[in-house]
Backbone as JSON, one array per atom type, in Angstrom:
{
  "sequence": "XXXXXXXXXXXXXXXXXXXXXXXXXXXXXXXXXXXXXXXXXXXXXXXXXXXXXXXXXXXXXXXXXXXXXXXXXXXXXXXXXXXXXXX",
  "N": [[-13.77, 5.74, -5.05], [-14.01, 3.33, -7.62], [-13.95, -0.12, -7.08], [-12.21, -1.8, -8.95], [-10.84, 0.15, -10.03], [-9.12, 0.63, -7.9], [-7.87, -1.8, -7.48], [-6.67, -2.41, -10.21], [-4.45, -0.14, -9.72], [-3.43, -0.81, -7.38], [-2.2, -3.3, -8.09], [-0.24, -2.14, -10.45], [1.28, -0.28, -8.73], [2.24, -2.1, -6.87], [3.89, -3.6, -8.4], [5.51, -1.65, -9.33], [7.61, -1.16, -7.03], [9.13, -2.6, -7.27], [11.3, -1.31, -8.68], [14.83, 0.17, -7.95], [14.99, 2.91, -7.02], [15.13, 4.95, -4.64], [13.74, 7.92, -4.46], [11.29, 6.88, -5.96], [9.83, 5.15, -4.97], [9.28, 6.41, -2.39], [7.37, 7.85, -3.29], [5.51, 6.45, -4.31], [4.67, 5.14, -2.28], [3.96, 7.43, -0.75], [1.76, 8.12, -2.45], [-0.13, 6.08, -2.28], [-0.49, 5.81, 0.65], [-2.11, 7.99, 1.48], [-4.02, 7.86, -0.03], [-5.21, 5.38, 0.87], [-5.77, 6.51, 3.18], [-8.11, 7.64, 3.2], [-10.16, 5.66, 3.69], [-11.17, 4.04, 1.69], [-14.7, 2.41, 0.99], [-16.02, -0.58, 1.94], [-16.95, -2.07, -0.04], [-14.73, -1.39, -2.3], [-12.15, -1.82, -1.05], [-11.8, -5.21, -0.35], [-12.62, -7.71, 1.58], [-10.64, -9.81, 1.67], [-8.98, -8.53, -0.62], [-7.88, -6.51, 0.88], [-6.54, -8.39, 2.43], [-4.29, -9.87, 0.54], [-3.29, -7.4, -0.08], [-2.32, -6.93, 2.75], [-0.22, -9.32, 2.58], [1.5, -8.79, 0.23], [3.0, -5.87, 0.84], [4.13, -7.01, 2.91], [6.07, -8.61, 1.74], [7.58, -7.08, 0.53], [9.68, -5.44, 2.03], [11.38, -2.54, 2.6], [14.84, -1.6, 2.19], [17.0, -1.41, 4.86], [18.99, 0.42, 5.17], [17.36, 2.96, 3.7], [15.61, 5.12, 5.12], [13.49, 7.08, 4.87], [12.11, 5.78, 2.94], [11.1, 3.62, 4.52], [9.42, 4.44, 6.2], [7.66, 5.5, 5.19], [6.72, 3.06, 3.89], [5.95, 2.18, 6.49], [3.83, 3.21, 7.84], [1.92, 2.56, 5.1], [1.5, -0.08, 5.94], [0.43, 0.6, 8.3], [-1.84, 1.63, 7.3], [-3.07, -0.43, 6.2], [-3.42, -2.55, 8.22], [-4.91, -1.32, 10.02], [-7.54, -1.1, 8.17], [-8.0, -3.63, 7.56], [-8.51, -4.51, 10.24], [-10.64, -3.11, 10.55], [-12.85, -4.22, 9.47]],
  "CA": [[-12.99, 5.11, -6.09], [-14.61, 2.16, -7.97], [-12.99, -1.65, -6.42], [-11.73, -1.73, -10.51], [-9.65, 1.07, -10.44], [-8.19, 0.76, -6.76], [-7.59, -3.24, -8.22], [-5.38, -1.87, -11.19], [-3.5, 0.82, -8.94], [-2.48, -2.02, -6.73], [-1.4, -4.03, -8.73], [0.67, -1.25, -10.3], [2.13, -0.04, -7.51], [3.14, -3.23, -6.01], [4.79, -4.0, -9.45], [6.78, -0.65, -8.99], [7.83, -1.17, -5.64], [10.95, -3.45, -7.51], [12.21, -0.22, -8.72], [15.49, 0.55, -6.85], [15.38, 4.19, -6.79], [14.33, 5.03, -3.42], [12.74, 8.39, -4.43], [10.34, 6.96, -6.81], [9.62, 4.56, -4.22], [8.69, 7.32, -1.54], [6.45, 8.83, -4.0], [4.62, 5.18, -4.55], [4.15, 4.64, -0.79], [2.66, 8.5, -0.08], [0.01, 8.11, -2.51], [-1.0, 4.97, -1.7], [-0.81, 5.96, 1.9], [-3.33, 8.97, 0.88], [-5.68, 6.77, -0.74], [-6.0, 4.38, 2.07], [-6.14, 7.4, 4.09], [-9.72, 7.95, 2.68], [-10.93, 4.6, 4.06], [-12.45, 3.38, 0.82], [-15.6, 1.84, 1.25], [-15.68, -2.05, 1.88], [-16.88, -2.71, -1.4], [-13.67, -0.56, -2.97], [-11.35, -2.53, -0.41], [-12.6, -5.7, 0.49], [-11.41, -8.03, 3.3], [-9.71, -10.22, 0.57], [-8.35, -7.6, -1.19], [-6.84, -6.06, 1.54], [-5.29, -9.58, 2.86], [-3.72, -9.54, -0.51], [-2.41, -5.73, 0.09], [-1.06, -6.68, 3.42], [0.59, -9.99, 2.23], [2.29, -8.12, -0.5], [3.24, -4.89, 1.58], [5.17, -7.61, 3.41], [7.17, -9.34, 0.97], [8.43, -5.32, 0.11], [10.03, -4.97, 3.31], [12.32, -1.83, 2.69], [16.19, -2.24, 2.4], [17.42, -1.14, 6.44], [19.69, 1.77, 5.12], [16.65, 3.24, 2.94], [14.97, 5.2, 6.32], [12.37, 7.46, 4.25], [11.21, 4.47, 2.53], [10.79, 3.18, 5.45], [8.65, 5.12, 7.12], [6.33, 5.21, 4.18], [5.82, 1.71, 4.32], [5.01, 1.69, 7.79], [2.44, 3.81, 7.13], [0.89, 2.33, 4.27], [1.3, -1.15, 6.55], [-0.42, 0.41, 9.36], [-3.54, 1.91, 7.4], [-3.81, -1.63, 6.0], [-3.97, -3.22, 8.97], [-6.4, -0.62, 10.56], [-8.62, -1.06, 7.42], [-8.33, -5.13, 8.09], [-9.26, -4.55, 11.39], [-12.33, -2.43, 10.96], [-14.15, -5.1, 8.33]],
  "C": [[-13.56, 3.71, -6.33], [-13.37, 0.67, -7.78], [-12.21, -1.66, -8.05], [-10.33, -1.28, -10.36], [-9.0, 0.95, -9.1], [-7.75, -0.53, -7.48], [-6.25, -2.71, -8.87], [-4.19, -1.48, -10.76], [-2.66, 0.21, -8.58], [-1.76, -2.18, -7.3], [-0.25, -2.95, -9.32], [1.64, -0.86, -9.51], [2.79, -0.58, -7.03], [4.34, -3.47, -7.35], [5.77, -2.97, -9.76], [7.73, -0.15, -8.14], [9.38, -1.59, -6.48], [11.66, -2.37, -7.93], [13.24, 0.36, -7.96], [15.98, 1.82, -6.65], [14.16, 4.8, -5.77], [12.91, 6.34, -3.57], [10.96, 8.39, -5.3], [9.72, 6.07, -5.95], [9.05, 5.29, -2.87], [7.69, 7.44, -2.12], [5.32, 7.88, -4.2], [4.22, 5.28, -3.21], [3.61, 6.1, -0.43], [1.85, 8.45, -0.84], [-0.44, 7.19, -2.72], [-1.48, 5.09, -0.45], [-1.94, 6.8, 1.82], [-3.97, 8.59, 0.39], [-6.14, 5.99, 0.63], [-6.34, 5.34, 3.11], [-7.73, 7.95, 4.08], [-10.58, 6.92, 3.03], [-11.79, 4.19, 2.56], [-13.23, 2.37, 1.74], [-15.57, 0.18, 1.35], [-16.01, -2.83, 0.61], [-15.86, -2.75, -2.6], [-12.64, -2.27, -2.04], [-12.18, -3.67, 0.23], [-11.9, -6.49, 1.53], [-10.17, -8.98, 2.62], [-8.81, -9.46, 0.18], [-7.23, -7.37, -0.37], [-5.67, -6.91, 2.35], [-4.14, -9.34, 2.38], [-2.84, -8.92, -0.32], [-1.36, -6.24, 0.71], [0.06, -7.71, 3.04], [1.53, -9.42, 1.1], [2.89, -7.43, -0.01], [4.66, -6.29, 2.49], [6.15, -8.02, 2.75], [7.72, -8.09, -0.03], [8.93, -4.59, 1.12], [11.61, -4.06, 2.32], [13.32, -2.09, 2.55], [16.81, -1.18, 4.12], [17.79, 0.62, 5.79], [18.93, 3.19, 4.15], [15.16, 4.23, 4.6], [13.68, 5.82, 5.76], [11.15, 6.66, 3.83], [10.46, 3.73, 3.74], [10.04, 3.17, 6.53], [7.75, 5.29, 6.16], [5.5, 3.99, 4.21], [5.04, 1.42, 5.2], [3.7, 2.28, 7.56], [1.02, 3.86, 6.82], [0.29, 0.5, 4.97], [0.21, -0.88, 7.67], [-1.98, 0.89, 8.75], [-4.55, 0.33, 6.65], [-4.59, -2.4, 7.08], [-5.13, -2.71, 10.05], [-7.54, -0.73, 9.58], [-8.94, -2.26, 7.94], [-8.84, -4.95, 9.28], [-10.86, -4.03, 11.81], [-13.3, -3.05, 10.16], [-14.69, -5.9, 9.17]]
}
């Protein structure tokens, strides 16, 4: 996937996160999780980028009583921080 189009997605995604209907919110966090699950390449994700990700990913902390969601996030938090870790 060209750094462009993962770029866009992001951004997307994060900007649909405010949506408060949890299952459209599942459905955002598994295929993001399934993308990062592919390890893009470091030029796709770079170490910036993915700062970015995780600083965002944080400031979308779940609502407690939302447990699905919640387990998506982690997730998509932990393949961030395994991508950050392997640059």
């Amino acid at each position: 996937m060209p750094a462009v189009i993962l770029k866009n997605f992001a951004e997307l995604i994060l900007s649909l996160l405010s949506v408060p209907n949890s299952d459209l919110r599942c459905c955002i966090y598994q295929c993001f999780y399934r993308i990062l699950q592919q390890q893009p390449a470091d030029t796709t994700l770079s170490f910036d980028t993915n700062v970015h990700l995780i600083v965002a990913l944080r400031e979308l902390v779940p609502s407690v009583p939302d447990p699905a969601v919640t387990a998506f996030w982690i997730q998509v938090c932990v393949n961030c921080l395994l991508d950050y870790v392997s640059l």
